[in-house]
Residue, then its C-alpha position, 0 to 999 in steps of 0.5 A: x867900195x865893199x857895203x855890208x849890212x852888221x846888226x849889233x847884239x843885245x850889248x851893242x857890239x858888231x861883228x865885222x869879221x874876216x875884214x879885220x883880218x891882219x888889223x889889230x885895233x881900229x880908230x873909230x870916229x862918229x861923224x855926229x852930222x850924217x850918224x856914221x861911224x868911220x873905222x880907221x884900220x891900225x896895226x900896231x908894232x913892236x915897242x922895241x922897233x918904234x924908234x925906227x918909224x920916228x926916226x926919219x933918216x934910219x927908216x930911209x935908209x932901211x927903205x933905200x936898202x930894201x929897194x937896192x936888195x930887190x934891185x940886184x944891188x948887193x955885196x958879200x959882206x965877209x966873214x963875222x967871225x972877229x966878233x965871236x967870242x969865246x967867252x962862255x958867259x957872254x950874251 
């Protein structure tokens, strides 16, 4: 474990700097007994893709698939173009 010393400014802020890289919000939590103050690192996601980490089953199979395509363990899977459409004002 990394120790650092950081001296707060003249409002109580501190700079943790590049250990924060990546990191877009912490949790913070002040043990009153011992007077620490714990960081929990948190990244946040998408909303648009929150569903798929509160859905179990479709996360297991986005993980099962990552791990058949590291494994080699791939197919064709054929031509799309059935679904074009021709319709110039379809999104």
């Amino acid at each position: 474990m990394k120790e650092f010393v950081v001296r707060p400014d003249t409002k109580g802020r501190i700079c943790i700097g590049k250990i924060a890289h990546g990191i877009s919000s912490f949790k913070a939590s002040f043990d009153e007994e011992s007077h620490r103050i714990i960081l929990e690192p948190y990244t946040e996601i998408p909303y648009r893709e929150r569903w798929l980490f509160s859905n179990k089953e479709a996360m297991r199979s986005v993980l099962e698939g990552m791990q058949d395509s590291l494994e080699g363990h791939v197919k064709e899977a054929g031509s799309f173009s059935e679904y074009i459409t021709k319709d110039k004002d379809a999104v």
